[in-house]
C-alpha positions in Angstrom: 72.5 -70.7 44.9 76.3 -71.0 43.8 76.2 -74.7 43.0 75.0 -76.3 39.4 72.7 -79.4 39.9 75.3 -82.2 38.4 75.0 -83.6 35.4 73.6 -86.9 34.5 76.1 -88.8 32.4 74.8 -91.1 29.7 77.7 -93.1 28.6 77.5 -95.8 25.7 79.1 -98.8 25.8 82.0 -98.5 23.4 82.9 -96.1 25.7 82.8 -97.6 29.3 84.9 -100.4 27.7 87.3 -98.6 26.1 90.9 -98.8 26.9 91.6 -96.1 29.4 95.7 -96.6 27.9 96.3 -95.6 24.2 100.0 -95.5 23.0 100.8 -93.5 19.8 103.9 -94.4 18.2 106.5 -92.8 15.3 104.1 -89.4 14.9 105.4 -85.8 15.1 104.4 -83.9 18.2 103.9 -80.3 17.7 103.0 -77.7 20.5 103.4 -73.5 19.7 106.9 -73.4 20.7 108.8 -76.6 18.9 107.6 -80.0 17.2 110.1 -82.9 17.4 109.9 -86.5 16.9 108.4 -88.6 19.8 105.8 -90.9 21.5 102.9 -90.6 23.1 101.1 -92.5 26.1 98.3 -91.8 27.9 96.3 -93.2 31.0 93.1 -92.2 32.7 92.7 -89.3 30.1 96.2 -87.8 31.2 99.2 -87.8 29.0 101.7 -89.5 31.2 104.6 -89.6 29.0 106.4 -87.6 25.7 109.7 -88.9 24.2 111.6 -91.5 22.7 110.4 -95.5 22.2 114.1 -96.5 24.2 112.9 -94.3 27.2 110.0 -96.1 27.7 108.3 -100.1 28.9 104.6 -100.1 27.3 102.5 -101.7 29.7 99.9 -104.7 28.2 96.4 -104.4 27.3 97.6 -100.7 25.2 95.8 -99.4 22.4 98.4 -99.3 20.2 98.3 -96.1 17.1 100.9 -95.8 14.4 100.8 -92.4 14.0 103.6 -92.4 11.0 103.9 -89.9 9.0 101.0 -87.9 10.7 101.7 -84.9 13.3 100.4 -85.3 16.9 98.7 -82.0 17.7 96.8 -80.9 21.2 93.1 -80.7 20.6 91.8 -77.6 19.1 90.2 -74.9 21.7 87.6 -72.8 20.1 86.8 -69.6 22.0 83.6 -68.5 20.8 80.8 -70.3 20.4 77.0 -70.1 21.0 75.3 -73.1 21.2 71.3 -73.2 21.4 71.2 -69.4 21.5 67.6 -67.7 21.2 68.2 -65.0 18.9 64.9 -63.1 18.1 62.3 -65.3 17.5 65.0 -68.4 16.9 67.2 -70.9 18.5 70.5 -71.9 17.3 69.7 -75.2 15.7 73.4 -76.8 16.9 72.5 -77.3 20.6 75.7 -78.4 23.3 75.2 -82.0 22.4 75.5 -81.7 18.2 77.7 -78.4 18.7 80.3 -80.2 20.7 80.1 -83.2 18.5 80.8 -81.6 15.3 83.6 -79.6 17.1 85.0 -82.9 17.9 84.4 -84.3 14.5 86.6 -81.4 13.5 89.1 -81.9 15.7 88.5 -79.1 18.5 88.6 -80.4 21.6 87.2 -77.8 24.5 85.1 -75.1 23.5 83.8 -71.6 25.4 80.6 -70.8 25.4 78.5 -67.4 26.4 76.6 -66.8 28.7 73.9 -63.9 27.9 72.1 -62.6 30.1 68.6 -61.1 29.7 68.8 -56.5 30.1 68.3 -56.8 33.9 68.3 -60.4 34.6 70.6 -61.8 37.1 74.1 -62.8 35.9 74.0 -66.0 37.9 70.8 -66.8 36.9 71.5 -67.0 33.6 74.7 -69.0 34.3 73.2 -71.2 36.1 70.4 -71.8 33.0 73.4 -72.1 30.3 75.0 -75.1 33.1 71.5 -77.1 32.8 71.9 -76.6 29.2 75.4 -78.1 28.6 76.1 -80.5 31.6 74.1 -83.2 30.1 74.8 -82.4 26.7 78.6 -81.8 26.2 80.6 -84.0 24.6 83.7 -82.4 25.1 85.0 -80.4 27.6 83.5 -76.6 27.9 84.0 -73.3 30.0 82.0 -69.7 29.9 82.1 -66.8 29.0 79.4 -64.2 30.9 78.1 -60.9 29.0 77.3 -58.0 31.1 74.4 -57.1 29.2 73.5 -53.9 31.6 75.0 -52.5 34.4 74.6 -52.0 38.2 75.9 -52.4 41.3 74.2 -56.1 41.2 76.0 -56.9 38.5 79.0 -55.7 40.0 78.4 -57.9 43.2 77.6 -61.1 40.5 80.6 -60.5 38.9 82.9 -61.0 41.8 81.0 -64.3 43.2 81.1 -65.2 39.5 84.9 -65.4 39.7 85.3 -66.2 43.2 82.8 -69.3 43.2 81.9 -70.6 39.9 84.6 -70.5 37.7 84.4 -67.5 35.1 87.5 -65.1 34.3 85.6 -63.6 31.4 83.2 -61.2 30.7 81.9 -60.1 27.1 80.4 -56.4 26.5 78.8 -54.9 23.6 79.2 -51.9 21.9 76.7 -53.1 19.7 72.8 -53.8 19.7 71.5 -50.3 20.9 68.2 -51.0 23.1 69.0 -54.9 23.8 73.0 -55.2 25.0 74.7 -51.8 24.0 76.7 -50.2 27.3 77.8 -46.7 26.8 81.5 -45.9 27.7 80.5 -44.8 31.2 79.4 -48.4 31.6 82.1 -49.9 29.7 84.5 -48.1 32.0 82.9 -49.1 34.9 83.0 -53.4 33.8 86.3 -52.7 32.9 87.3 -51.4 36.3 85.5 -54.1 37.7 87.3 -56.7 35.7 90.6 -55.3 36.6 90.2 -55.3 40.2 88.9 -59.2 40.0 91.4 -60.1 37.8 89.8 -60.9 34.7 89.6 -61.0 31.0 87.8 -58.1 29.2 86.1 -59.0 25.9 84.0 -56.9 23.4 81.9 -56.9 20.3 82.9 -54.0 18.9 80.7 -52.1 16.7 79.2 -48.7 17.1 75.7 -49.0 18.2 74.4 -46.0 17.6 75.8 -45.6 14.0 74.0 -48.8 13.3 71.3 -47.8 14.7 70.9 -44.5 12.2 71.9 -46.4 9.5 69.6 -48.9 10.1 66.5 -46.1 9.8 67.8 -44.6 6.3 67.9 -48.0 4.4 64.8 -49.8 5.6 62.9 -45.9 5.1 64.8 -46.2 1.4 63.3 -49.5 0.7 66.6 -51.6 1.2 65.7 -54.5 2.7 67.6 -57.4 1.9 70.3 -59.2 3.6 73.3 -56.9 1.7 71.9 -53.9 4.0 73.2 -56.1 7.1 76.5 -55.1 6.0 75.6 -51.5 4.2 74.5 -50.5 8.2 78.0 -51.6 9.6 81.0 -50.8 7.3 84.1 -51.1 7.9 84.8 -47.7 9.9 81.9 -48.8 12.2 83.8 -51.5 13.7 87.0 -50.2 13.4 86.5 -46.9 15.4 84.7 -49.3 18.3 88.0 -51.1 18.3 90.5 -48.2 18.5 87.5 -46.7 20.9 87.7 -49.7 23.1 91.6 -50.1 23.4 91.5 -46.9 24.6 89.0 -47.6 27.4 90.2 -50.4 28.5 94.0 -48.9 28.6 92.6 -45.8 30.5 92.0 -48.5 33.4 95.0 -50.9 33.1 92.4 -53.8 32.1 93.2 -56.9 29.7 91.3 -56.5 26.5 90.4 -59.1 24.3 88.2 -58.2 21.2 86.5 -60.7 20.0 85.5 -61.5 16.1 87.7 -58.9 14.3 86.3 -58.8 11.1 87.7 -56.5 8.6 91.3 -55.0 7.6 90.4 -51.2 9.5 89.9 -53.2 12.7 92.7 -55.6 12.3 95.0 -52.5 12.0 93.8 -50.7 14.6 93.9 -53.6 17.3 97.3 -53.7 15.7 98.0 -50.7 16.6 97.0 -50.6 20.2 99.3 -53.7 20.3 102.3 -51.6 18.8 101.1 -48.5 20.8 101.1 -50.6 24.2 104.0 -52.5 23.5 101.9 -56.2 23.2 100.6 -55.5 26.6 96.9 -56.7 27.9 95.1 -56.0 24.0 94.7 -59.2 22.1 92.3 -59.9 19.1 90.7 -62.4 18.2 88.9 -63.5 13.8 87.2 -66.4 13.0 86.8 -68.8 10.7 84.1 -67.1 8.7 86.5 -64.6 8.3 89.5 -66.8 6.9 87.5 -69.0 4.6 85.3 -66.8 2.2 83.9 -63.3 2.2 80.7 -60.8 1.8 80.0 -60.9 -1.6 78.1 -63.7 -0.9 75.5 -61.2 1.3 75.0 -59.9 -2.1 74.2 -63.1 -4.0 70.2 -62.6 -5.7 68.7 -65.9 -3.8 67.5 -64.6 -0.2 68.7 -68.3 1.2 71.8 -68.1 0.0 72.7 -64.3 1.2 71.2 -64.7 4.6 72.9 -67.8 5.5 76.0 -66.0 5.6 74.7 -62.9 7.8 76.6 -62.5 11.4 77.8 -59.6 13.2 80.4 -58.3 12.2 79.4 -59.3 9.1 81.9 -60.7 6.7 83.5 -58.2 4.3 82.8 -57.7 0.0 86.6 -57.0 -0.1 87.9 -60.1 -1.0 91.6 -59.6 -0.4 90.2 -59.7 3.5 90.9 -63.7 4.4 94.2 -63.7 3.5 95.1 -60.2 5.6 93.6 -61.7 8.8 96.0 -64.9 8.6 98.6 -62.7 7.7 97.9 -60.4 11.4 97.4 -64.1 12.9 100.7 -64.9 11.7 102.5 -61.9 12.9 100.7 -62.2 16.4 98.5 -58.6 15.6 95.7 -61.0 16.2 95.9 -64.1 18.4 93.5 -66.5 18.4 90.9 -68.3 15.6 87.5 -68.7 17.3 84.2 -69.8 15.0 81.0 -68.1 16.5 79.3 -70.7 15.7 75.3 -70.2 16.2 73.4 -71.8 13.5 69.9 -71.1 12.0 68.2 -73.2 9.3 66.3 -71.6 6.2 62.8 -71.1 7.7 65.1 -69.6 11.0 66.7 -66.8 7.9 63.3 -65.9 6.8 61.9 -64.4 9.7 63.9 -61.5 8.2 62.8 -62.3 4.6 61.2 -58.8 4.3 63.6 -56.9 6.9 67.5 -58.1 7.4 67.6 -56.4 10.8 65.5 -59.7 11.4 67.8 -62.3 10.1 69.1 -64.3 12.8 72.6 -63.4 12.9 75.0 -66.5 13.2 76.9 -69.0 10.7 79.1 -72.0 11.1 82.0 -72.9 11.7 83.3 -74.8 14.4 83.5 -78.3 13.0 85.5 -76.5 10.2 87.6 -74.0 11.9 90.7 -76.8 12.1 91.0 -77.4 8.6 90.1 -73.8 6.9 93.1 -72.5 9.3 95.1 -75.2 8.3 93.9 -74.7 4.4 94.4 -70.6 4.2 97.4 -70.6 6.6 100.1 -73.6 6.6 99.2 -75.0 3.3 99.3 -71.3 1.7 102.2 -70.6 3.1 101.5 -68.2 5.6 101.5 -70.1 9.0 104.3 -73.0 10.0 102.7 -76.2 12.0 103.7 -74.4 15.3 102.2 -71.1 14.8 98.6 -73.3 13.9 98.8 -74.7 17.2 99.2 -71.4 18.7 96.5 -69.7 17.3 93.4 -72.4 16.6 94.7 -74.1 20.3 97.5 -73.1 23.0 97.0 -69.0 22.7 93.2 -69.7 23.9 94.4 -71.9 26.4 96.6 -69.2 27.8 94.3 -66.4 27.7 91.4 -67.6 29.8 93.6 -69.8 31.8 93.6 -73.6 30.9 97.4 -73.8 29.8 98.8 -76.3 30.1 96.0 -78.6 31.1 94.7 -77.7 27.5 96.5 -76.5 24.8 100.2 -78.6 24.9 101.0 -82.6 24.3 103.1 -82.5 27.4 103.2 -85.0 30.6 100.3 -83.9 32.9 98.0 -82.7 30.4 94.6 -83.6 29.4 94.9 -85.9 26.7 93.1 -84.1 24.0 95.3 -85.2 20.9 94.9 -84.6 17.3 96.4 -87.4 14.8 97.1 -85.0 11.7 97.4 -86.3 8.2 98.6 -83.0 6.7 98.7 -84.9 2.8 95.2 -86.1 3.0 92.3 -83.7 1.5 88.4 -83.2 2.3 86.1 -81.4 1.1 83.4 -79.2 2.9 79.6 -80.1 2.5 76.5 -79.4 4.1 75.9 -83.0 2.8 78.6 -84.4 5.3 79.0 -82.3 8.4 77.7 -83.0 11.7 75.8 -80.0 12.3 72.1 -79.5 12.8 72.1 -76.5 9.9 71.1 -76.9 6.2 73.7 -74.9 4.7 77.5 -74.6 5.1 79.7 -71.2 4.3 82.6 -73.1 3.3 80.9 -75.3 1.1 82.7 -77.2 -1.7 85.7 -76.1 -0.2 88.8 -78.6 -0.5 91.0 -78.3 2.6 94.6 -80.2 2.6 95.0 -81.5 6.2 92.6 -84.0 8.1 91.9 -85.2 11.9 92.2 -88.4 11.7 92.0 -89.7 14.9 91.0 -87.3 17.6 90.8 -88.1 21.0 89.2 -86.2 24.3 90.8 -86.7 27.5 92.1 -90.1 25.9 89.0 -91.4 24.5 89.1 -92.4 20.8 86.2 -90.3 19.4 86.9 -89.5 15.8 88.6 -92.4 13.3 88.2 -93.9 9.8 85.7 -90.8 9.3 83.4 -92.3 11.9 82.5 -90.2 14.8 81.5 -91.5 17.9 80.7 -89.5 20.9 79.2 -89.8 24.6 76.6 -87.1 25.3 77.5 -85.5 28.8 81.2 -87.0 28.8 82.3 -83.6 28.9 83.2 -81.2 32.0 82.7 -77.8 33.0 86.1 -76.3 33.0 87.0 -73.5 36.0 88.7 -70.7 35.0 90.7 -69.7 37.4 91.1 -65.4 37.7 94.4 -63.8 37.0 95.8 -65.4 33.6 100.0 -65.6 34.0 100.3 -65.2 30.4 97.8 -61.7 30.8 99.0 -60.8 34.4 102.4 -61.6 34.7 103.4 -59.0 31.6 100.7 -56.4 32.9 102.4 -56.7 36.7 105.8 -56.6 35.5 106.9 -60.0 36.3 107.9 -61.0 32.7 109.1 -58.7 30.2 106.7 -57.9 26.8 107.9 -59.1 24.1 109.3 -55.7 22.7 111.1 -55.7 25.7 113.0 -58.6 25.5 114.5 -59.8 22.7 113.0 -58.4 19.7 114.4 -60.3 17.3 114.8 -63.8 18.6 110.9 -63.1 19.6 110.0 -62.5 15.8 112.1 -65.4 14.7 110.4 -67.4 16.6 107.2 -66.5 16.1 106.4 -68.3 13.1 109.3 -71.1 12.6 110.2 -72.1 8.9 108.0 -68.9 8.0 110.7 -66.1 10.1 112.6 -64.7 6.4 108.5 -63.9 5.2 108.1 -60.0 5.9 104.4 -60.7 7.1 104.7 -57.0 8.7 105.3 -54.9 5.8 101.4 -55.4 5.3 100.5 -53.2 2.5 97.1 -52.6 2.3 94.3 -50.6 0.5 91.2 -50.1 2.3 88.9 -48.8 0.2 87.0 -45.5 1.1 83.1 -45.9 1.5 80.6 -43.2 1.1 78.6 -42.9 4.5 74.7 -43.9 3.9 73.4 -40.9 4.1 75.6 -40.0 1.1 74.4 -43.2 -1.0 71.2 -42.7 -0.3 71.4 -39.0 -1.0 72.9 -39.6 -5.0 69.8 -42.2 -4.7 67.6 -39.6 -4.9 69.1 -37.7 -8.1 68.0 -41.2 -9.9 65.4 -39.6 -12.4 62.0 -39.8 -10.7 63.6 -40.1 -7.5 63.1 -43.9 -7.7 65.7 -46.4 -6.4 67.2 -49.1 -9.0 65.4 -52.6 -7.6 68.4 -54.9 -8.0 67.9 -56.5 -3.7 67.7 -60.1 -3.6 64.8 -59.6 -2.1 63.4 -57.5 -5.2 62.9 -54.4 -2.8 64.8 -51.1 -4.2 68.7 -51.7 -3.5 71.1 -48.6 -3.9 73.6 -48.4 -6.5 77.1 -47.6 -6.3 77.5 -47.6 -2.5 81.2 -47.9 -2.8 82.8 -45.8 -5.5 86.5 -47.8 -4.9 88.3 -45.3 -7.8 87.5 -41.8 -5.1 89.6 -42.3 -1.7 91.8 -44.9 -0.7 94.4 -45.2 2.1 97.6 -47.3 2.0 98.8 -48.1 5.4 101.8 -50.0 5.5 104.2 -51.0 8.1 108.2 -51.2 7.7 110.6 -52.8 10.4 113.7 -50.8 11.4 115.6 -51.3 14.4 113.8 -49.6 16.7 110.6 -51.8 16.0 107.5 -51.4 13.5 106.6 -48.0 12.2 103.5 -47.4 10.5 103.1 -45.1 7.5 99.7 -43.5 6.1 99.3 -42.4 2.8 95.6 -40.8 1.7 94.7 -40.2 -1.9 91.9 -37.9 -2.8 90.3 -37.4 -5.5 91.2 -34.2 -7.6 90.0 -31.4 -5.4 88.3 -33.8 -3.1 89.0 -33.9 0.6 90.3 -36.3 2.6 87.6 -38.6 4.8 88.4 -41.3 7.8 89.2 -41.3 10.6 92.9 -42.8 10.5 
């Protein structure tokens, strides 16, 4: 079966009569590569024409939008989500209808999904279940992503009908979740091949299984039990060396490499350093929201609810310097793309792992928000111009997984997804006011200068005066075609890298008003952390051999798992002519010895 039943389409009313022509006058059109004064009209859901009031007769019967003093922006393309995912014993509680429309309601426009198969289950199978899922649902447009959850010659087979037939370019592994979705770098090396030869996208959650997996067994034997274990299993190191581990992999057979959720500073310098290593060629990276707009301390708070609802792999990091380094690699183009990983559990959904965090449902929100946290922590701080926001919360999606320019550009011919920015008015974040399903929100209380005001999909007025109106099922499975120019073309040699070409004018240009910030002389300090079996080990020298209680949970927590005044490294990077050159400096301890893996 290579065909998905179609969906039935339940349209409302305000939405069969609504004007199929909208005008938008006086706004300021910005795309990743320029924003310049102009005009807007669209027809049938298609922009049909960009440019100057004189160079153009409005027709009658027009909706007419003023869109002074407001930029006109494509609609945002979020590249991760997972709506109505089981996870253990739960579901995600946003589902494709209330997923798509909060997206909407937060100005995103087209979202990706994944597809996860079951450990041995056919991959087309399971696409074909996620299609009955979101077809009827969908408010917006959507596309897939597949995992390859195992490996075979079946899979192999699916993989190329996959591509061929049914529209995928993309396929997610995991170097995470030993026994469930884990591959080993045999298998890894195999997908990759395969995704080469198909011309495809490589994606993967990097984290190193089995470390977890050991780490795992030493806390819950020690009695920590709480949610601030989630992130004592994985540190830092443990995704960073799954990132440098699979760049390497995937360079060994010439395949495209995008790593999805980059969570800490360690793995945003290595992927930035594959980038450097490779000249910007096939390795992008991806961090999300989550990531951008608060941190882990909050997996350390004393109320279960509170620490659990912000539990998601990677998890997010105590080091609060963290959100502001990961817009600072999305500025300089280290990382690429903004995604939110949305998958959303309520309170009674966190408790399942009330008395064991490996069973807290892993998943927060985000994808309503994504829009205006970028917009808050990056153009409003400084740190991102109008143009580079585009580019990384729309058009550098759009271009990876092959959708550009019919997403991701306010240009004749594309889908009229539009954005009417106000970038003076304010909201703030509540639990109280988005349009999830989910009782709690990471980023609330949160005030975020820059608003959707009016957001349309394919042309459709959906969002306006704060009101949200959406028709379930409106939206459209999206093909993506194989072979991505903006991938392929610099991996085949048809277009130059960008350190090929003009350095300079490239950098310039990277980041508009923003080009005289040095945004790659990032200095940072990533703090050395004991390995468990260390903590738990000066644990055991407590007097009576008893571990201090201070878990959320009131089960024994260990003390002092990150002694910040022993090790440090300072990696910087300095520009010279000749391109970026990375320095390391390690301070130890007196008489200590150096630890890492740098």
């Amino acid at each position: 079966m290579l065909h998905s039943p179609k969906p039935v389409k339940k349209v409302p009313l305000h939405l069969q009569s609504a004007q199929n022509r909208v005008y938008i006058k006086n706004g300021q059109v910005v795309n990743h590569d320029g924003t310049f004064k102009a005009d807007v009209y669209i027809e049938d859901g298609i922009i049909k024409f960009v440019g100057p009031a004189s160079e153009i007769n409005v027709p009658g019967g027009v909706r007419v939008i003023d869109a002074s003093g407001r930029m006109i922006l494509p609609g945002g393309i979020d590249p991760h989500t997972h709506f109505q995912l089981k996870f253990g014993g739960a579901v995600s509680v946003d589902d494709f209808y209330h997923g798509t429309k909060a997206a909407i309601a937060g100005g995103t426009t087209t979202i990706i999904d994944f597809v996860l198969p079951d450990k041995g289950e056919s991959l087309i199978d399971a696409y074909h279940r996620w299609r009955s899922w979101a077809d009827p649902k969908v408010c917006c447009d959507y596309a897939l992503h597949v995992g390859v959850t195992w490996w075979s010659k079946l899979v192999s087979d699916e993989m190329k009908i996959l591509c061929q037939n049914l529209g995928i370019n993309s396929y997610k592994m995991f170097m995470a979740y030993k026994g469930l979705y884990q591959l080993n770098d045999s298998d890894l090396l195999d997908s990759f091949e395969r995704i080469r030869e198909l011309g495809g996208v490589a994606q993967v959650h990097a984290e190193n299984g089995d470390i977890i997996a050991k780490n795992v067994g030493k806390l819950l034997s020690a009695g920590i039990k709480g949610p601030e274990g989630h992130e004592m299993s994985r540190q830092e190191e443990v995704e960073a060396e799954a990132v440098h581990r699979a760049c390497i992999l995937a360079h060994q057979v010439d395949c495209p490499l995008y790593v999805v959720h980059v969570m800490s500073k360690s793995a945003g310098i290595e992927l930035a350093r594959a980038r450097q290593r490779y000249k910007n060629r096939g390795i992008y990276g991806e961090t999300l929201a989550a990531a951008l707009g608060t941190d882990g301390t909050h997996c350390h708070n004393k109320c279960f609810h509170h620490a659990a609802a912000h539990v998601l792999s990677p998890p997010l990091r105590p080091d609060p310097s963290t959100p502001e380094f990961m817009m600072k690699l999305l500025a300089n183009d280290d990382l690429q793309t903004t995604g939110s990983d949305n998958c959303t559990f309520n309170r009674e959904h966190k408790e399942l792992g009330k008395d064991n965090f490996t069973k807290i449902p892993n998943g927060v929100n985000g994808v309503e928000d994504r829009m205006s946290v970028c917009w808050e922590k990056g153009v409003h701080a400084g740190l991102l111009d109008p143009c580079r926001f585009v580019a990384v919360t729309s058009t550098n999606s759009a271009k990876i997984f092959n959708l550009y320019p019919q997403k991701g550009r306010i240009a004749v011919g594309s889908d009229a997804d539009v954005v009417i920015w106000n970038p003076n008015a304010t909201r703030t974040i509540s639990k109280e006011t988005h349009h999830h399903r989910c009782d709690f929100n990471i980023f609330e209380g949160m005030v975020c200068h820059g608003v959707p005001e009016i957001v349309l999909v394919r042309g459709r007025v959906c969002v306006e005066e704060g009101n949200v109106r959406v028709a379930e099922g409106y939206g459209r499975f999206l093909n993506t075609p194989v072979r991505p120019p903006f991938i392929y073309d610099v991996m085949e040699g048809k277009v130059p890298t960008t350190e090929e070409s003009n350095g300079n004018a490239t950098n310039e240009a990277l980041n508009g008003n923003m080009k005289n910030m040095d945004l790659r002389a990032l200095d940072s300090e990533v703090s050395y952390q004991k390995p468990i079996s260390h903590t738990l080990l000066s644990a055991a020298s407590v007097p009576g051999g008893q571990v201090s209680p201070h878990s959320p949970t009131g089960l024994a927590h260990v003390e002092g798992a990150r002694n910040m005044q022993e090790s440090t490294f300072s990696i910087s990077q300095e520009i010279d002519q000749n391109g970026p050159r990375s320095s390391i400096k390690v301070h130890n301890p007196p008489g200590g010895k150096s630890s890492g893996f740098w």
